[in-house]
MARMARTI-958171 format. One record per residue (C-alpha): x, y, z negated. Coordinates in nm, 3 decimals. Layout:
! MARMARTI-958171
+---------+---------+---------+
|       X |       Y |       Z |
+---------+---------+---------+
|       X |       Y |       Z |
...
+---------+---------+---------+
//
This chain:
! MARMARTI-958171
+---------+---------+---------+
|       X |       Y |       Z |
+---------+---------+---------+
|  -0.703 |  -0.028 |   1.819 |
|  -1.019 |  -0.040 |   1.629 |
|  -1.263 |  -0.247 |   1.868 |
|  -1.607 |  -0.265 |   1.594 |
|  -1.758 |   0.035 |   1.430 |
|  -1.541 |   0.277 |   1.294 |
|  -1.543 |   0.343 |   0.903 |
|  -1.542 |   0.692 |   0.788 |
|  -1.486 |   0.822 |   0.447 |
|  -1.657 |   1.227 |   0.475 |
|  -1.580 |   1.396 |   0.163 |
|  -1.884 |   1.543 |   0.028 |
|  -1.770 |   1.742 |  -0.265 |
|  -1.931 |   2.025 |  -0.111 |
|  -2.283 |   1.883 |  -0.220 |
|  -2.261 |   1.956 |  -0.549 |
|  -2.214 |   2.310 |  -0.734 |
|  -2.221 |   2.653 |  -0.571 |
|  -2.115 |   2.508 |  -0.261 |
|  -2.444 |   2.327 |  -0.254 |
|  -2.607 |   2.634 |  -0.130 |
|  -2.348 |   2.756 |   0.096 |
|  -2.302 |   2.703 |   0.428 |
|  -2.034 |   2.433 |   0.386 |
|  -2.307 |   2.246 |   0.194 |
|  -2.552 |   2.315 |   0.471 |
|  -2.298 |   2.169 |   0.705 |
|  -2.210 |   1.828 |   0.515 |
|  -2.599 |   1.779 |   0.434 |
|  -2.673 |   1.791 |   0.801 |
|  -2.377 |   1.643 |   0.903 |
|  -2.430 |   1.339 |   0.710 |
|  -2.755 |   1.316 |   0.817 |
|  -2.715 |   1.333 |   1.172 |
|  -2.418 |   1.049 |   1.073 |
|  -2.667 |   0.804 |   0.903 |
|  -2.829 |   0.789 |   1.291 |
|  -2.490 |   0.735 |   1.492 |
|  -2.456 |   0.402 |   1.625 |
|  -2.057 |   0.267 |   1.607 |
|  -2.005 |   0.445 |   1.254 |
|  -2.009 |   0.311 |   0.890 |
|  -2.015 |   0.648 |   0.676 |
|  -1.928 |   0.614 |   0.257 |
|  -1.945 |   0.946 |   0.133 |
|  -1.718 |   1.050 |  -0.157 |
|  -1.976 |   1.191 |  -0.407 |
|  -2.087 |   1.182 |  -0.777 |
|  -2.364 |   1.033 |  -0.877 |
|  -2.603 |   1.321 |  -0.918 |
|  -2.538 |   1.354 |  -0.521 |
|  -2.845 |   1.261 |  -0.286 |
|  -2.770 |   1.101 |   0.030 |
|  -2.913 |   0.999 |   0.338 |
|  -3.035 |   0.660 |   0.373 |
|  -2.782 |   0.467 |   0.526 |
|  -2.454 |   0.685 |   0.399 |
|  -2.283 |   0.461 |   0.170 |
|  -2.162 |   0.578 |  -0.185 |
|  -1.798 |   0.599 |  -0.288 |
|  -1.865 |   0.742 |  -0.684 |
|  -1.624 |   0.977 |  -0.800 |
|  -1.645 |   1.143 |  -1.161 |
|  -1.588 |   1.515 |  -1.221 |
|  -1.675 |   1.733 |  -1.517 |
|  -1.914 |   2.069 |  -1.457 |
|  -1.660 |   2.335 |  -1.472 |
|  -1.665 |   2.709 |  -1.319 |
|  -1.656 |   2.692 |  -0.928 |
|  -1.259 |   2.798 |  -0.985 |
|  -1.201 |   2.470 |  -1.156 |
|  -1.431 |   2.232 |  -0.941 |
|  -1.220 |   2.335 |  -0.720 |
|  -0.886 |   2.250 |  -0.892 |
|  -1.027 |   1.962 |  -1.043 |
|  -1.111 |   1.806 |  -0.741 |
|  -0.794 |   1.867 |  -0.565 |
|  -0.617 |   1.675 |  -0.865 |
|  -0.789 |   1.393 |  -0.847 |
|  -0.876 |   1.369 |  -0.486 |
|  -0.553 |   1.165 |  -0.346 |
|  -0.591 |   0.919 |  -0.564 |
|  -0.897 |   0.834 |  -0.514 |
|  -0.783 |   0.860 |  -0.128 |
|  -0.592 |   0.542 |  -0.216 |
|  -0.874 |   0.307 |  -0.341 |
|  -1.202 |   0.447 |  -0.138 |
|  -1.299 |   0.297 |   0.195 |
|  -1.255 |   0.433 |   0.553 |
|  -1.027 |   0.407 |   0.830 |
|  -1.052 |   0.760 |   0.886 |
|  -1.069 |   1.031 |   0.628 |
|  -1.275 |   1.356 |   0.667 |
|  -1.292 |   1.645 |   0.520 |
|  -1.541 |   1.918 |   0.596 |
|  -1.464 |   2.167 |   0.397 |
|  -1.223 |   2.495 |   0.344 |
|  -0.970 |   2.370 |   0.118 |
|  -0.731 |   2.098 |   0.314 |
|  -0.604 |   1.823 |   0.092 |
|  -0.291 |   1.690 |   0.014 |
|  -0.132 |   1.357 |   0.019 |
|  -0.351 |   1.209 |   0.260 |
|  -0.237 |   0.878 |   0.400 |
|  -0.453 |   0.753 |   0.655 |
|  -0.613 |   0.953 |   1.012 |
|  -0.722 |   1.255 |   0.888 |
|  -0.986 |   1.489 |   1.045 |
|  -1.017 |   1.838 |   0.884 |
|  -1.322 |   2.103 |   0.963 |
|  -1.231 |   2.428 |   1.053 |
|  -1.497 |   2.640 |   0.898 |
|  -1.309 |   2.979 |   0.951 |
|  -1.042 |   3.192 |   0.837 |
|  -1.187 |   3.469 |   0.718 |
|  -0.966 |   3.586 |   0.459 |
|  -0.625 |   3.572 |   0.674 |
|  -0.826 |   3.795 |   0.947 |
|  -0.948 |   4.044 |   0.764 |
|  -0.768 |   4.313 |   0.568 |
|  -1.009 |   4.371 |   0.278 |
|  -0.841 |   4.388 |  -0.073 |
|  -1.145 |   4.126 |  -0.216 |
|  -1.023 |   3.850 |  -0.034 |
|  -0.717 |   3.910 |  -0.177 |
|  -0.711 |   3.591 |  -0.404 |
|  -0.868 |   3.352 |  -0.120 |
|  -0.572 |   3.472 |   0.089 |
|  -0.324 |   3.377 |  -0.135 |
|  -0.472 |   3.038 |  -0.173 |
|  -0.516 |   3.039 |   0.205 |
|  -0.125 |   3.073 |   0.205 |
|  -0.067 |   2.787 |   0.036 |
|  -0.348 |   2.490 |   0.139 |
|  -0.381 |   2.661 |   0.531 |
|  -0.034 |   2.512 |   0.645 |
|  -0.201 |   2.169 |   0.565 |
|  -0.417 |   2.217 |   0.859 |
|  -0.122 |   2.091 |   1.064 |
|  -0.097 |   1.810 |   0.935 |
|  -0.441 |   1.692 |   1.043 |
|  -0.530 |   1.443 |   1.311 |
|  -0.779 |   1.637 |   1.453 |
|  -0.920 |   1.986 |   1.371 |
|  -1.290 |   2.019 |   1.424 |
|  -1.364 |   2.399 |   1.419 |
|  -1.718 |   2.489 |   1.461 |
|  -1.685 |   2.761 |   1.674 |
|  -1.454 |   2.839 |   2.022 |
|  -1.392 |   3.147 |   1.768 |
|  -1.266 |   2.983 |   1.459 |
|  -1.070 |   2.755 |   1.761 |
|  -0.897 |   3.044 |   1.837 |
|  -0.851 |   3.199 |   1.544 |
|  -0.702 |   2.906 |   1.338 |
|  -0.476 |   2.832 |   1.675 |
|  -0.362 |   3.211 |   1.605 |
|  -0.340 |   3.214 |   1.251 |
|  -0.276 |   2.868 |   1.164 |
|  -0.040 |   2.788 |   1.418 |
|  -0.291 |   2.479 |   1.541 |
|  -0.161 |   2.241 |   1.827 |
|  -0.460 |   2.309 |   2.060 |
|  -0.489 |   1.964 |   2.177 |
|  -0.553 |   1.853 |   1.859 |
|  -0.885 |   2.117 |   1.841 |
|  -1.221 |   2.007 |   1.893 |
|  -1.483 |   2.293 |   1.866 |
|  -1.826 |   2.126 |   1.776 |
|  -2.112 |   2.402 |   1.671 |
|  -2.345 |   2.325 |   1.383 |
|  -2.670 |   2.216 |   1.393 |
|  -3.032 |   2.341 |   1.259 |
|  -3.244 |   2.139 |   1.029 |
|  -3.640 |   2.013 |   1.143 |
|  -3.750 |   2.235 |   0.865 |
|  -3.647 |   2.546 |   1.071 |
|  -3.867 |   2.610 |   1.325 |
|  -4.148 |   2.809 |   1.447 |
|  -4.473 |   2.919 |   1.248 |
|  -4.854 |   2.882 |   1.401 |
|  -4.884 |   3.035 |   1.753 |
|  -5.161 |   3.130 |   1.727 |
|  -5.040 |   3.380 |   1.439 |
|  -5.023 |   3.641 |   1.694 |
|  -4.625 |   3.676 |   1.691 |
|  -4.376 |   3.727 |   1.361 |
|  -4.468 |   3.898 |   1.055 |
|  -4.825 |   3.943 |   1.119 |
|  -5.001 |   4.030 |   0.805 |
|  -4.709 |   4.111 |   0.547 |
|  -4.751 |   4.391 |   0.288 |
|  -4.518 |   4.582 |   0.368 |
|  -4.356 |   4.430 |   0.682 |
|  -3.970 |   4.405 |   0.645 |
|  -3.639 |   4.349 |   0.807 |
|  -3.463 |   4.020 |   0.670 |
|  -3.090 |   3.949 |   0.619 |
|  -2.964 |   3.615 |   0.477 |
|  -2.630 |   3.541 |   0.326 |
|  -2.403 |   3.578 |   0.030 |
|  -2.301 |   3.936 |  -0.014 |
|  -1.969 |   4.002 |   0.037 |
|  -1.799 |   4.326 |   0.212 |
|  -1.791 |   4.181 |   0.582 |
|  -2.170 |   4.085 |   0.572 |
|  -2.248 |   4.438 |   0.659 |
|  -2.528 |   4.570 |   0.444 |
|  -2.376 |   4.878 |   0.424 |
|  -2.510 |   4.843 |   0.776 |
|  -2.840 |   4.732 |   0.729 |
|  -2.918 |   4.988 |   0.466 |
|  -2.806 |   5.260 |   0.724 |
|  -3.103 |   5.080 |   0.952 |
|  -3.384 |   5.057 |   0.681 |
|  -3.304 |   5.415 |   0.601 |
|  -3.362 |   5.495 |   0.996 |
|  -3.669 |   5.357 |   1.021 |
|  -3.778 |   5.471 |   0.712 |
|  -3.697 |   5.839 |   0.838 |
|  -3.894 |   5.774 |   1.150 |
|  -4.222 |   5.652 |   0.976 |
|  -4.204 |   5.253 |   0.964 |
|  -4.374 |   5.129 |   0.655 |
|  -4.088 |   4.853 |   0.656 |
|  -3.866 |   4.712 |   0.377 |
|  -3.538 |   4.546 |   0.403 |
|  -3.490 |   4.211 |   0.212 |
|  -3.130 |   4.033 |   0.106 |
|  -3.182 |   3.672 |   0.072 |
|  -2.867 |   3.526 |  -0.077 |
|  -2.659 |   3.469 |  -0.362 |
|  -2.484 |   3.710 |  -0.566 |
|  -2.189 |   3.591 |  -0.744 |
|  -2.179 |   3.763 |  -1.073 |
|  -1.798 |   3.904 |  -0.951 |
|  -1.968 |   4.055 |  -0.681 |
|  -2.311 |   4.220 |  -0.872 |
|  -2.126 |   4.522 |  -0.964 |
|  -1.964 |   4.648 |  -0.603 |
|  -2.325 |   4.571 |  -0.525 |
|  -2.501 |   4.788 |  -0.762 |
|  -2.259 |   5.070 |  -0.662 |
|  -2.305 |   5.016 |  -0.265 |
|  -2.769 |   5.027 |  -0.353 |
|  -2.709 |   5.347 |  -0.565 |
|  -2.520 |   5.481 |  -0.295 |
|  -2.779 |   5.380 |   0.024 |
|  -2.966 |   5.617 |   0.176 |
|  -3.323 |   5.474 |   0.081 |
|  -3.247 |   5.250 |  -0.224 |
|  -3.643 |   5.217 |  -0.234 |
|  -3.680 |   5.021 |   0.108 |
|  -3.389 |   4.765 |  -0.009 |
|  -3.526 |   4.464 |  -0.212 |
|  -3.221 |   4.225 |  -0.359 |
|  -3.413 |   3.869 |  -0.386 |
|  -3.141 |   3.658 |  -0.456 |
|  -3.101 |   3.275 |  -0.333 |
|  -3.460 |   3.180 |  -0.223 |
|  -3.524 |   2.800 |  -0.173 |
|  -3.800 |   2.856 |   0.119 |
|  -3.595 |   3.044 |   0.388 |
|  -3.803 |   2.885 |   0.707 |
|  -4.088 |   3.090 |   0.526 |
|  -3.903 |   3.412 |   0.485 |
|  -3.705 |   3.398 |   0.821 |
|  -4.104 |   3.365 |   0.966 |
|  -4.188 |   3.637 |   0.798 |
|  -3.957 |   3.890 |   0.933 |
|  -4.047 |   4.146 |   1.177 |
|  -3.676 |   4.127 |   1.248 |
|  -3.373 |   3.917 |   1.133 |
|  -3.075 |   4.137 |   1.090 |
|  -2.730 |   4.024 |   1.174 |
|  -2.497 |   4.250 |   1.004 |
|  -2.212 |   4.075 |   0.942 |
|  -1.888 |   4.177 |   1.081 |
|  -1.655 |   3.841 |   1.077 |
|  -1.840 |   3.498 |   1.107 |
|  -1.682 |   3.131 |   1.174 |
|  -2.023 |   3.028 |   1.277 |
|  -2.323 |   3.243 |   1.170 |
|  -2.574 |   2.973 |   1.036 |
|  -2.839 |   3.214 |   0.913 |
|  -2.885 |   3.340 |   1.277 |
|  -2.914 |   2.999 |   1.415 |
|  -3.213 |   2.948 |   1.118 |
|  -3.427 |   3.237 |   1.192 |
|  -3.378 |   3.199 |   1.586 |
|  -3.512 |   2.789 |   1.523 |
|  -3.785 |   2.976 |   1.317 |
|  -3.888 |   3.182 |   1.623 |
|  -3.802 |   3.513 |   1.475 |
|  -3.709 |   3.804 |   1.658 |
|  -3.293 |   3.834 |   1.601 |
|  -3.013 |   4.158 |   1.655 |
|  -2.692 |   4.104 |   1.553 |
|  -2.335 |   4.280 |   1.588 |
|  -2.129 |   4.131 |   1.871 |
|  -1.828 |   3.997 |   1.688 |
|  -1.628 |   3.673 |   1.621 |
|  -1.864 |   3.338 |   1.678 |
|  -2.210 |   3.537 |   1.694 |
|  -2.177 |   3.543 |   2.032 |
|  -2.152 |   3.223 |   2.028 |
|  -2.456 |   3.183 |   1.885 |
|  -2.677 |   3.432 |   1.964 |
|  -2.618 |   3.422 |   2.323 |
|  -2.983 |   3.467 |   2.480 |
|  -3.162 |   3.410 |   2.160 |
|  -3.133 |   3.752 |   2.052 |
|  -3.053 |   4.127 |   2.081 |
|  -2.680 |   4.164 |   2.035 |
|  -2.540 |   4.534 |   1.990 |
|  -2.164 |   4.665 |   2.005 |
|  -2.014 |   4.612 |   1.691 |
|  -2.063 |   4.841 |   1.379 |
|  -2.276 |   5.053 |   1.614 |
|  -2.603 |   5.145 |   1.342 |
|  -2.757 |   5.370 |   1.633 |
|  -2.743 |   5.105 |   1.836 |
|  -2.888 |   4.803 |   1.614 |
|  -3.198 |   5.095 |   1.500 |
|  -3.285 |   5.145 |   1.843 |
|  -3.301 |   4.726 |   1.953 |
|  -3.460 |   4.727 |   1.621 |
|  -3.736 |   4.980 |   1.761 |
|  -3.794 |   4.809 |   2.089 |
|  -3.865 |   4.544 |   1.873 |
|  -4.116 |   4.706 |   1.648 |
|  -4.281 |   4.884 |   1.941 |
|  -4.409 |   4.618 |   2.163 |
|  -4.550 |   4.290 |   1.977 |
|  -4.490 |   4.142 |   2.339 |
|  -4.150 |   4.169 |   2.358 |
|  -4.094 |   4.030 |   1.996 |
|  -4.299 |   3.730 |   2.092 |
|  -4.048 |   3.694 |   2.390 |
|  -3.766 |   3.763 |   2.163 |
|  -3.907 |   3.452 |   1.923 |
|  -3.959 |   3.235 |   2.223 |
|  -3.632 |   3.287 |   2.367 |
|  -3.444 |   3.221 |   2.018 |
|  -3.654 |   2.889 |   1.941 |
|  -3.574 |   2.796 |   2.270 |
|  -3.129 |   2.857 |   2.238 |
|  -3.175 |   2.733 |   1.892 |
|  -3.328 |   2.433 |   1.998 |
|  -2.968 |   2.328 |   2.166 |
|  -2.837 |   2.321 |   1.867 |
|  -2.916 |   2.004 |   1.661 |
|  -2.759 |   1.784 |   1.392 |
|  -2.778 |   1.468 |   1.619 |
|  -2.547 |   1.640 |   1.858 |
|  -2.298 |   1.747 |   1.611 |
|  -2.300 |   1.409 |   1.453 |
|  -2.240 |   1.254 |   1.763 |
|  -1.945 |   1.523 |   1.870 |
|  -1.809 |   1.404 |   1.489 |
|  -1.834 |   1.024 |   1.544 |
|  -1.581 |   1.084 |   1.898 |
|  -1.376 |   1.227 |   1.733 |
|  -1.378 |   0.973 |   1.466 |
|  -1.298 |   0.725 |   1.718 |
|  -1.053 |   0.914 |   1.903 |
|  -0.854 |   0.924 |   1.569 |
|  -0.927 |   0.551 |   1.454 |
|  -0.769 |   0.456 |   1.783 |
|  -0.472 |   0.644 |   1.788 |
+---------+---------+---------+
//
């Protein structure tokens, strides 16, 4: 029975490469953060050298050549169990989608979501078939730390999960993330033109299909707004893009921005953060512009009820009458979007790195003592 601190060995492959900007990168940056401050835990990370840590995370250096995100992928799977025989840690943790093999020591594996075994869309066709083959690993985990009661569920359905062997621990939001001046008079006072926001990667299931249906309502009803997609777009993904803007209804109220570096600033910005998305494990970006004190509707599906909870305007799912008009109230009374923004800062501020480090590190020791 381990009686000192327990040593922990967090992969952090995930910091380096497209991932980097994702929200499993988002998740192992705070994660290891929050770590660096737990008391009772010695943290090495497994990392290259271009990595930066926290102070206080401990280095493990791995090599690995720049390839296409396919073959970091591969590559790292390779070469990861044997360097699970030489690096430090009583317990081994991985955080991110792709479960490892030929682990031999307490293993705890993240539970980020399982998107493409829930969903019947034709382009997650290839991420199901390599769900099929590294998803049965889960089982053979420790523990299972799914960030959501949602992706609990779900990876108990799907996965075939011993539920006493889940531990559902939610994310965290950065210091960085939060709200703007008060005395600004509420959000989005003074941007030319004012717009709706919606954050993420685009994919099919983040809805902006959706959100272009919204712009396009508002548009029709006289608001000078613009709708702005903040997020990377994978050059496999640019064309079904380009088709789904040629097809919207009001192509001219839709700016694509890409991946922006200053979200807080955007997310502050907003008149309203749209929620679009249809599936989510988590839901980080609503989390993000709730700490920022913006104004938030979302769909009420999978973990964004979860999240959302209070902090927002949540409207039945897929319903674009519905999300126009909570978009209107909204955009009609600066009043109730200041009591929107103070009601979101004030959920989001539940939800902190510290807390989800500390969840982590019980589990760590739960594991280690076994």
């Amino acid at each position: 029975m381990t009686t000192g601190p327990v040593s922990v060995l967090v992969d952090a492959s995930a910091l380096r490469g497209v991932a980097a900007g994702s929200g499993v990168g988002t998740y192992t940056r705070g994660l290891l953060a929050g770590l660096a401050d737990q008391p009772g835990v010695e943290v090495t990370a497994l990392a290259t050298a271009s990595v930066q840590l926290p102070d206080g995370i401990r280095r493990f250096r791995v090599r690995r050549l720049r390839l296409p995100p396919r073959g970091e992928v591969i590559q790292h799977s390779v070469y990861l169990p044997t360097e699970l025989l030489v690096a430090p840690g009583e317990v081994f943790h991985n955080p991110g989608f792709h479960a490892p093999w030929g682990v031999r020591r307490p293993w705890v594996q993240t539970l980020l979501d399982v998107i493409p075994l829930a969903l019947d869309d034709p382009d997650l066709a290839p991420l199901r078939a390599r769900w099929r083959r590294f998803g049965p690993r889960y089982r053979e985990a420790d523990a299972v730390i799914a960030i959501s009661r949602h992706a609990a569920d779900e990876g108990i359905r799907l996965l075939g999960l011993d539920p006493a062997l889940v531990h559902v621990v939610p994310l965290g939001v950065g210091p960085e993330f939060a709200p703007g001046d008060p005395g600004a008079g509420g959000p989005n006072q003074g941007a030319d033109p004012p717009y709706l926001l919606v954050v993420g990667e685009y994919s099919t299931r983040k809805g902006f299909a959706e959100a272009f249906g919204v712009i396009a309502a508002l548009a029709d009803t006289g608001h000078p707004h613009v709708l702005k997609l903040a997020g990377r777009v994978h050059d496999w993904q640019r064309a079904a893009l380009d088709r789904l803007l040629v097809g919207a209804p009001r192509p001219d109220r839709v700016e694509v921005l890409g991946y922006v570096d200053d979200l807080p600033s955007l997310y502050r910005g907003a008149s309203v953060v749209l929620v679009p998305s249809r599936y989510e494990g988590f839901g980080l970006p609503a989390l993000e512009a709730m700490a920022c004190g913006a104004p938030v509707v979302a769909f009420a599906n999978s973990a964004l009820t979860e999240v959302v909870g209070s902090g927002g305007i949540l409207v039945a799912d897929g319903d674009v009458g519905a999300m126009v008009d909570a978009v209107q109230s909204v955009l009609a009374s600066p009043s109730r979007a200041r009591e929107l923004g103070e009601a979101a800062a004030a959920r989001a501020a539940t939800f902190t790195w510290a807390s989800t480090a500390a969840r982590h590190a019980e589990v760590y020791r739960q594991v280690a003592a076994r």
